[in-house]
C-alpha positions, 0 to 999 in steps of 0.5 A, spaced: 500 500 500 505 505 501 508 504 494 501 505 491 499 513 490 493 513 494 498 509 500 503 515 499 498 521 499 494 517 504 501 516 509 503 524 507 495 526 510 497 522 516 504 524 518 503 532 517 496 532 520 499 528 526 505 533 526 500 539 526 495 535 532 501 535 535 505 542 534 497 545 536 496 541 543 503 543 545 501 549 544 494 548 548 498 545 553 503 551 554 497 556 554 494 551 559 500 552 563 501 559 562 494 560 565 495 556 570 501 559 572 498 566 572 492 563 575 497 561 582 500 567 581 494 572 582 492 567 588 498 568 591 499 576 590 492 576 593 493 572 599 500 577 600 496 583 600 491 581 604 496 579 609 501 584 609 495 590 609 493 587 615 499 586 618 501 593 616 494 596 620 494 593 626 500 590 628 507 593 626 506 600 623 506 601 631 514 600 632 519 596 631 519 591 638 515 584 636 512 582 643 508 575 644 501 580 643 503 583 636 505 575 635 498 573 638 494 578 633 500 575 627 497 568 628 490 571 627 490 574 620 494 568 618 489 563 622 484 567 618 487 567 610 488 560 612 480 559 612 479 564 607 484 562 602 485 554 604 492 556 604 499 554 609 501 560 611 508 561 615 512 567 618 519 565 620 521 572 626 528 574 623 529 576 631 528 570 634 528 565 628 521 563 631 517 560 626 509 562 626 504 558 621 497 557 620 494 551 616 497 544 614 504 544 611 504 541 605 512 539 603 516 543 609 523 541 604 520 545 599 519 552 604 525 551 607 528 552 600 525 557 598 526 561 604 534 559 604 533 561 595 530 568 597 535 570 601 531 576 606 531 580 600 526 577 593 519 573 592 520 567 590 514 562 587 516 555 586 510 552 583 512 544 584 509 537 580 511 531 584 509 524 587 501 526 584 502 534 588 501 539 584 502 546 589 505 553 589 510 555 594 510 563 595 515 567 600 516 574 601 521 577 606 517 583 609 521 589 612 518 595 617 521 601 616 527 599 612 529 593 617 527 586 616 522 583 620 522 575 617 519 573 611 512 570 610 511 563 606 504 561 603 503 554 600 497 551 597 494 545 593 492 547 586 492 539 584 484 540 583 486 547 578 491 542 574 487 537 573 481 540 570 486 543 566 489 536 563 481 533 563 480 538 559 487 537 555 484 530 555 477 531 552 480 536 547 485 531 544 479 525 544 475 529 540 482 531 536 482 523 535 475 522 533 476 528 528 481 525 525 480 518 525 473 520 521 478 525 516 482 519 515 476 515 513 473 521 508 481 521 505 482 514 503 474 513 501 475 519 496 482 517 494 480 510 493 474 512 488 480 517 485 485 512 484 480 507 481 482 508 474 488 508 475 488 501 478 485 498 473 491 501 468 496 498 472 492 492 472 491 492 464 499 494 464 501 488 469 497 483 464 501 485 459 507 484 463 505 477 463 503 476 456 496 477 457 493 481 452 486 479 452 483 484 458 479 490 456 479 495 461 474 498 463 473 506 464 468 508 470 470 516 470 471 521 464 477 524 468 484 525 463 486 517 466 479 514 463 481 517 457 488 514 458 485 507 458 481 508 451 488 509 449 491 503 452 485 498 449 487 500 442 495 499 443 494 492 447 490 490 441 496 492 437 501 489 441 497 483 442 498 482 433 504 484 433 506 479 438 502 474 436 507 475 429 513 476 433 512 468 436 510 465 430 517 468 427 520 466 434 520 459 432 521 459 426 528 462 427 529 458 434 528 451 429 533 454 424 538 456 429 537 449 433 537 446 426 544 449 425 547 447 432 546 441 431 549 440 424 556 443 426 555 439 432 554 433 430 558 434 424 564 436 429 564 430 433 561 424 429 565 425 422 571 425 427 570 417 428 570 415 420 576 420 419 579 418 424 580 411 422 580 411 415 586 415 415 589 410 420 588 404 416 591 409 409 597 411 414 598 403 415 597 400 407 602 407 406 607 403 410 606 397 406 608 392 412 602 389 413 599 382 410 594 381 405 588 379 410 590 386 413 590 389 408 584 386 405 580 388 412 584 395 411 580 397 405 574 394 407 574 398 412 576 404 409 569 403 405 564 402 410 567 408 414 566 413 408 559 409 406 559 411 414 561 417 414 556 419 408 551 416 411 551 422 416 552 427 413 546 425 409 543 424 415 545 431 418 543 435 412 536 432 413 537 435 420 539 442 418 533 442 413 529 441 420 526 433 418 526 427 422 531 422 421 529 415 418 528 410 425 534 406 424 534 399 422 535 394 428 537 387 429 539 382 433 546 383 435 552 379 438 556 383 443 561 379 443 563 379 436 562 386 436 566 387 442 572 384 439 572 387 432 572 395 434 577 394 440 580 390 435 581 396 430 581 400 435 588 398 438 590 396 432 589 404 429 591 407 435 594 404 441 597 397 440 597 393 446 594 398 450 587 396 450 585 389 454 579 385 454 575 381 458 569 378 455 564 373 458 565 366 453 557 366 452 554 369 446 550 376 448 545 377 443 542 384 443 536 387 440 539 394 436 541 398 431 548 396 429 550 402 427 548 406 433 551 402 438 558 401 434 558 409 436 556 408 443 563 403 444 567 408 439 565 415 443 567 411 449 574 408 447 575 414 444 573 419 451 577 413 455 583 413 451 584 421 450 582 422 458 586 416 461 593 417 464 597 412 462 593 410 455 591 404 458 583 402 458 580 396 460 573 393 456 569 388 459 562 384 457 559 382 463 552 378 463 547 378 469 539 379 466 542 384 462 548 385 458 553 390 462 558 394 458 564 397 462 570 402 459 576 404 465 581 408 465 586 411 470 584 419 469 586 425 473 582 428 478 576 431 476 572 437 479 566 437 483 564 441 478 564 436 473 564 429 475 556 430 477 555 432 470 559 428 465 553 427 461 551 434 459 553 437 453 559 440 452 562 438 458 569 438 457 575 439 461 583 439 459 588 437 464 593 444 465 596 446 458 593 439 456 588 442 450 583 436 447 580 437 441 573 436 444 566 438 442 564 435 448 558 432 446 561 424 446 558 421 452 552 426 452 550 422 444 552 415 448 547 417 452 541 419 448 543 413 443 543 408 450 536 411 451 534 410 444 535 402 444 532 401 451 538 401 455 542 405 461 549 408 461 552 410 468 559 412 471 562 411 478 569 414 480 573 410 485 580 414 486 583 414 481 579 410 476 573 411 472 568 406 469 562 408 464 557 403 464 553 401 459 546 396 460 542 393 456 537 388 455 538 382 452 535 376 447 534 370 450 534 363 446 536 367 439 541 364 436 544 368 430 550 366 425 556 368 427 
């Protein structure tokens, strides 16, 4: 609420009108005081003059010597201002330092002080409000014929006076905060109905926000934001075509640069394998040292990889024109004799003698495309050879209710970064100045290819060693020509 414009001017109305309250019952309150004050000032002045005129006629203008007479008829004026005036009246003798009072004392520190304070020579008033007492303390020294006879002292209560005085403070701000609480209620009534159009505009612009270009406002008013709102309806109308358009074109873009990605990409890693190893079986006849069943499974070789090879870039040219591949061909496949072919070449082209073999001796015979799992074991190789430390793997074929495959090899450690996300695409790291020529996308393709024939792939990394695992199920009871 305090964001909005209604809750600004609402909170504005609030703090200045509580500061003027404020300002205006201070000033109350000090008028108040002031009146008070005036007030116990008269009163006091009117018991001292009465006092004094009658001390002046009867007693003291007769001499200078006080005897007990003159005290007896002191004591009477004051015994009758007491009953007149409901006031503590003393009169402390300065030739004796007898003390002659009349009435009930109401605080004897506060007349004492007053009496040392005057010092026989001023008039003092103390108005004091302590310990729920509100009363005035009044001294004047008195002097007969230029010499100072003693000083009177009055004392009077005027808790009653006060506390009319904060009754009425309290009745005056009650109806201060009845008042304002009713214009607090007006003002957000009328803000309210004032700021309804623009609600509804900041509603309509909201919408937009979230895409939402379906709501027709409404204008209740014919203020300038009523007009404003008119306006907004034709220009969501607009925009709400122009998006309409800009998603349409939106996709298409994203489907050609998904179609393009996946060309280079695809293009960068899966042509890499067939190159690979046409060039290993042409360095091999270009040497000449090889006998003629190698040779002749050189160049056999040499043309399945290139019919490979130009079966997918046909097959990434359909891609990047955004087509579906064709659903590969599948048929029964025997992992054994799979197995031992590619690692086979694979030594044989790259790392000779660097790759052991553990198979199960029964045939494991799977149902899948051939062509998708000869990547699957290539990428795998090839990821574990670039990665291993001393250029050693291991291949294993195990059989329990499924078919598991696992690649090993010694590796370097690797980040917390990397080793819960080896899966991902583009997911690649070099070791220092070790740069491999990676696009990271092998084991993200193992992967999607594993999915595709109906298997799982995993890893585990134990100290230095880590396994990729692939599962698949099996063919039971088929038997295939080897």
């Amino acid at each position: 609420m305090f964001n909005t414009i209604r809750g600004k001017i609402t909170t504005g109305i609030i703090l200045i009108s509580f500061t003027i309250l404020i300002i205006i019952n201070i000033f109350i309150w000090k008028i108040f005081e002031v009146n008070l004050q005036n007030f116990i000032l008269n009163d006091m002045e009117k018991i001292r003059s009465i006092v004094h005129y009658e001390l002046e006629r009867q007693t003291f203008n007769s001499g200078l010597v006080l005897t007990i007479y003159n005290r007896n008829n002191l004591w009477s004026i004051m015994n009758t201002a007491n009953l007149q005036y409901d006031a503590f009246l003393s009169f402390n003798y300065e030739i004796d330092d007898y003390t002659q009072f009349a009435g009930e004392i109401i605080d004897k520190d506060s007349m004492d002080q007053i009496i040392e304070d005057s010092n026989n020579e001023s008039s003092l008033l103390y108005i004091h409000n302590k310990d729920n007492k509100y009363y005035a303390t009044y001294s004047y020294p008195v002097y007969l014929k230029d010499k100072y006879i003693g000083t009177f002292v009055f004392q009077k209560d005027y808790l009653g006076q006060f506390s009319n005085y904060k009754s009425l403070m309290t009745r005056i701000i009650v109806i201060q905060s009845l008042l304002f609480i009713v214009m607090i209620l007006i003002n957000y009534i009328w803000l309210k109905k004032s700021t309804y159009s623009l609600n509804t505009l900041l509603e309509g612009i909201s919408s937009i926000g979230e895409g939402e270009f379906s709501n027709k406002l409404e204008a209740k008013s014919n203020d300038e934001v009523a007009i404003i709102i008119k306006h907004f309806n034709k220009m969501q109308d607009k925009i709400a075509s122009q998006m309409e358009h800009l998603q349409e074109e939106k996709v298409k873009i994203e489907k050609l640069e998904q179609s393009t990605r996946n060309f280079f990409n695809y293009a960068t890693h899966e042509m890499k394998t067939p190159i690979t190893s046409i060039t290993g079986y042409a360095q091999l006849l270009s040497q000449g040292k090889i006998d003629e069943e190698t040779k002749t499974r050189a160049y056999e070789r040499i043309i399945t990889e290139a019919n490979r090879m130009n079966k997918m870039v046909q097959n990434m040219l359909i891609i990047a024109k955004g087509k579906e591949i064709e659903e590969e061909h599948h048929e029964y496949i025997n992992l054994n004799e799979l197995l031992k072919k590619l690692t086979k070449e694979y030594d044989l082209i790259h790392y000779e003698g660097k790759i052991e073999v553990d198979l199960v001796k029964e045939n494991v015979i799977i149902f899948a495309c051939e062509e998708e799992m000869r990547a699957i074991i290539l990428n795998l190789l090839d990821n574990a050879i670039k990665y291993s430390v001393n250029g050693k793997i291991r291949v294993s074929l195990s059989l329990d209710k499924k078919a598991y495959i696992m690649v090993e090899n010694r590796t370097l450690p690797l980040p917390e970064g990397i080793r819960s996300s080896l899966f991902d695409p583009f997911v690649k790291y070099n070791y220092g100045d070790q740069k491999q020529v990676s696009s990271g996308l092998g084991l993200y393709i193992c992967k999607e290819l594993v999915k595709k024939n109906k298997g799982e792939i995993f890893y585990s990394i134990k100290e230095d060693k880590i396994s990729f695992i692939v599962e698949l199920p099996i063919v039971k009871d088929k038997q295939i020509e080897l």
